[in-house]
N, C-alpha and C positions, 0 to 999 in steps of 0.2 A: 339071232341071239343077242342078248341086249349086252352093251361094252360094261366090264366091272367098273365101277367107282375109281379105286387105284388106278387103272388102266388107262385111265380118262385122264385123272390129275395129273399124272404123270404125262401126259402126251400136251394138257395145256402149259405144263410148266414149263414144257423143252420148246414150244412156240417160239419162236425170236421174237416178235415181236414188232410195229413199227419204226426205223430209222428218223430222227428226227433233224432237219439238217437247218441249223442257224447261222443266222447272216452274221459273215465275215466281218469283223470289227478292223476297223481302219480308220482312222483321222479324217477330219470334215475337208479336208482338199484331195484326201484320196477314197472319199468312197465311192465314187465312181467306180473308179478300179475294183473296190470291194464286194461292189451288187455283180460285178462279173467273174469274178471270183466263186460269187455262191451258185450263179445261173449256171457255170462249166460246172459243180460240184450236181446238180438239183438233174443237167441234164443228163451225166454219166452214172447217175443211182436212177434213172429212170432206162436209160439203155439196160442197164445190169436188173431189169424188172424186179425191184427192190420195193417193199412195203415201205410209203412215203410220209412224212408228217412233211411237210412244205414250210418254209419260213413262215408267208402269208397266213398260212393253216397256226402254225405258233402264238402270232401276233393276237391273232384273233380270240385263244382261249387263256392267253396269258393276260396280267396285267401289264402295262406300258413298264413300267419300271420294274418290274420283275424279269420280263424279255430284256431289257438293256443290260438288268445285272448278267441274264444269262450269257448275254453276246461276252461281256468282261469275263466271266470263265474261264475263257480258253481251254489251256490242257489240266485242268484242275477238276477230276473228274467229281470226286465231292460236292464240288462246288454248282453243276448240271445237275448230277444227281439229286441234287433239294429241292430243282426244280420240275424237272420232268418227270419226276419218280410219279405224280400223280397225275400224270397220262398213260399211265403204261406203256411207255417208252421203251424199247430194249436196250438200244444203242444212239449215238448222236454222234453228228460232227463239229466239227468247231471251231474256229480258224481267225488270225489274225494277219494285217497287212500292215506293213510301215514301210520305210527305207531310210537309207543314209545315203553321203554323200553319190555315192555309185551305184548302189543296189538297190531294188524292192526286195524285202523282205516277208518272202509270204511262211507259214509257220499253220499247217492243219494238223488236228487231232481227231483219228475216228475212237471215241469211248465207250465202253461197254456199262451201262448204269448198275449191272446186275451184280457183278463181280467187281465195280470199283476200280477198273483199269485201265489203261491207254493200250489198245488193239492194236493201231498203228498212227505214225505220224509224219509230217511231213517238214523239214525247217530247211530252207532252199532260198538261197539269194539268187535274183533273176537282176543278172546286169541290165539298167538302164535303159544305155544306147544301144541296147544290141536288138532292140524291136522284136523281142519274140517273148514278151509276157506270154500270150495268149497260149502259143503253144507249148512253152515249160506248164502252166497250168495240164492243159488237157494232156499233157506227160504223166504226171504223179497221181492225178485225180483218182481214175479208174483203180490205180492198183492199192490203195487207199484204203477206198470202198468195198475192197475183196480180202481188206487186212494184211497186205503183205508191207512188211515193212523195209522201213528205207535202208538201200545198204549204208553199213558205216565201216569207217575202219578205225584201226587200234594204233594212239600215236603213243610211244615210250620215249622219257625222256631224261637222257644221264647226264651226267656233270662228275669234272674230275672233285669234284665239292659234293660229300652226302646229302647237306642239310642247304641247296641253294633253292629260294621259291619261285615259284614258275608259275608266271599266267600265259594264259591261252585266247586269243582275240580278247584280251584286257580283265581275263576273268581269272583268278585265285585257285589253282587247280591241285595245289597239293608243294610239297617239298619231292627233289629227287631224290633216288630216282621217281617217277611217277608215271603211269599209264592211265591213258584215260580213253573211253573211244566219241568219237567225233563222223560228224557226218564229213564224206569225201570233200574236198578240193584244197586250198591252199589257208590256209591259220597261221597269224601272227604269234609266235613262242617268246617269250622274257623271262630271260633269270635277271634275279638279285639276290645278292650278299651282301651283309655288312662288312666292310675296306675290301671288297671287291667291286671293277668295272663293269655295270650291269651289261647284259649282251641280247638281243636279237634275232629274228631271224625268221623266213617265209619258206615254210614248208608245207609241202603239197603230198596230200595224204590221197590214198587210192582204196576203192570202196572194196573190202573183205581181204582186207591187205594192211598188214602191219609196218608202218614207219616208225624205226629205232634211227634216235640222232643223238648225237653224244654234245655237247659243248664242254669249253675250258672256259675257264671266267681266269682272269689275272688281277694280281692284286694292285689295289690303287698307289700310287708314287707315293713313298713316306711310310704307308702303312707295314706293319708286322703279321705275319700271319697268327692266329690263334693256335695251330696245332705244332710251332717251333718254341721249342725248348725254353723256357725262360732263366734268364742268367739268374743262378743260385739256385736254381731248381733240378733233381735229378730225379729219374725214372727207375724203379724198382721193382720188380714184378707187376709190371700194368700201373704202377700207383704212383703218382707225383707223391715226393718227400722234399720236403727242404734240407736243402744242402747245409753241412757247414761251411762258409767260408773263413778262411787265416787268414787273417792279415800278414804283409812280409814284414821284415823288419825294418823297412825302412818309415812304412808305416805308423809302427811305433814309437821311432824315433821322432817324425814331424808331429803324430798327436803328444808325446811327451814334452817335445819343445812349445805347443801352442800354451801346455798347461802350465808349465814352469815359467815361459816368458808371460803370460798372462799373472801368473803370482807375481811375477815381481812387477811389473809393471802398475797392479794395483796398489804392491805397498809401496813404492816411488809417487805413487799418483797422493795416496793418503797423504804419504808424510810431507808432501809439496803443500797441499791443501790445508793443513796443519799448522805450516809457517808461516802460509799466506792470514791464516785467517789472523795467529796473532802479531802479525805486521800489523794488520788494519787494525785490530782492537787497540792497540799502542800510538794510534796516529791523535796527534792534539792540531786541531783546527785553527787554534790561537796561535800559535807556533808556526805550523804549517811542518812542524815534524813527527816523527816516527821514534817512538823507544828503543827500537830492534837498532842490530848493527849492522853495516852494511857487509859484512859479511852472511847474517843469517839471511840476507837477500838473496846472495849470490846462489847462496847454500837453496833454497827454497825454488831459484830458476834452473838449477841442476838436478835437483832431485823431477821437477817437471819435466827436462831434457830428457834427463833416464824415462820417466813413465811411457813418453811419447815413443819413443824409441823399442822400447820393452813391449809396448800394445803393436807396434808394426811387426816386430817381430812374430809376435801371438797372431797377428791376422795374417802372416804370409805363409804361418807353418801350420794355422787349419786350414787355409787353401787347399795347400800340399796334401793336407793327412784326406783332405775330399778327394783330392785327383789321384791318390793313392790308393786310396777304396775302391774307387771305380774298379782302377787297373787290377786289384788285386779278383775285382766280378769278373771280371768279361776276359783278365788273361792275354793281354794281347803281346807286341812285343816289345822288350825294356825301353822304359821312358826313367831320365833323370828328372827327379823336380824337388828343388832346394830352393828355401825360401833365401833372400839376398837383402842386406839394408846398409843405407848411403845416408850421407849428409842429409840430404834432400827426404827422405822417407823410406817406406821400405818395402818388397816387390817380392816375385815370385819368380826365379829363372827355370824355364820347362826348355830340355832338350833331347836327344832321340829322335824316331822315326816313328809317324801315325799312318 
């Protein structure tokens, strides 16, 4: 009996399809490592008798620089799917190599073209000196290949600070608290806050297992914290109001005295400036004398006496009326400060306990 139509399309469409498996992209001093990389991939889809598109097989029906963009792909499964879509490809693998100081860095992706997804992946640092590239590869390969994906686990990370940021081996992973999940072994964690000492620290996460680690950050020498009270500021149901502040009375007595000694000081200063000026206008060259009397001289350097005097006064009791301010913010405990003036000029005498 011949198979319906439906019956048929339906049994072609559930087809997997060929596996397409692309050369490992790696830097021009390590592709060496990279062709071995694809050979343990090419021979472990061959154990697993797996419908094969071959790298060589790729090469050959792609353009040279279309295969290169494919190899830059990686786990961007979009980015394969534009390419392979029109081999009828099911799935592809895809994989990069690097290292840093310590580590090779290998990094596979098995992708599904159909559904636009990453199946499974592999991102695994193979220390160096420890000579067993070969077999962390033929580790991960196989279970890959069969979509089982890599354990990870869940690291959460608090701070006695809500809003402090937190990178993870040098990457931006959110404000605390934050959870994130990360492939097993040991990750570089940093917080930072502004007028807070950034903090550190090497933690070793274990695969299908959650690491909770709390940090304290402390605040930098000098600094104020942002969530302490600001003087003149008080708290009201949940809402910052400004405060009234009083001045005491001693207050208003030093800014009283700066205003009063400043008045008179200015009309000593005028009226000094006054006499001077018609001294000099009375001065005869021919002569080599003055109209005025020697009295309105006298009178003219006393009246400057007074101004000088009278302005010291005015600057030693807005001193006072500042340092009276303060005290009257912040509350702390009784400080005298009484402006004081001498022959010589005139000063601020501050006593009490700070």
């Amino acid at each position: 009996m011949p198979l319906a139509w439906p019956a048929l399309l339906a049994t072609l469409a559930a087809a997997p399809g060929p596996l397409a498996i692309v050369d490992v992209d790696a830097p021009d001093l390590m592709m060496g490592l990279g062709a071995q990389v694809t050979r343990s991939i090419v021979h472990a889809a061959e154990a697993q008798k797996l419908e094969l598109l071959k790298p060589e097989e790729l090469r050959a029906k792609l353009d040279p620089k279309k295969y290169e963009g494919l190899r830059k792909c990686a786990g961007n499964v979009a980015c394969s799917a534009d390419v392979l879509s029109q081999l009828g490809v099911a799935r592809a693998v895809l994989g990069k190599l690097d290292r840093d100081e310590k580590n090779y860095l290998l990094k596979l992706w098995l992708v599904d073209l159909k559904s636009l997804t990453v199946v499974a992946d592999v991102d695994r640092p193979i220390l160096i000196a420890a000579r067993r590239f070969q077999k962390d590869v033929d580790q991960v390969v196989p279970p890959l290949l069969r979509g089982e994906r890599e354990a990870r686990g869940t690291l959460t990370i608090k701070s006695n600070l809500s809003d402090a940021q937190v990178t993870v081996d040098g990457e931006f992973v959110g404000v605390t608290p934050v959870t994130i999940t990360v492939k097993p072994g040991k990750h570089e964690v940093k917080l930072d806050r502004k007028k807070y000492l950034p903090i550190a620290r090497l933690l070793d996460v274990e695969p299908n297992k959650e690491t909770v680690e709390a940090f304290k950050l402390l605040l930098k020498p000098g600094e104020i914290p942002d969530d302490e009270v600001v003087p003149g500021l008080v708290k009201k149901d949940g809402a910052s109001q400004q405060a009234r502040v009083r001045p005491s009375w001693y207050t208003w007595v030093a800014g009283g005295t700066a205003v009063v000694a400043g008045g008179v000081g200015l009309y000593f200063g005028l009226t000094a400036r006054s006499q001077e000026k018609a001294l000099l206008n009375g001065y005869d060259e021919a002569s080599m004398t003055f109209q005025g009397t020697r009295q309105q001289a006298l009178d003219a350097q006393s009246n400057a006496l007074a101004a000088n005097i009278a302005f010291g006064v005015a600057g030693a009791a807005a001193a006072a009326t500042v340092v009276f301010i303060i005290l009257d913010v912040k509350n702390p405990v009784p400080v005298d400060v009484a402006p004081a003036v001498t022959p010589g000029g005139a000063g601020v005498v501050v006593g009490g306990r700070f």
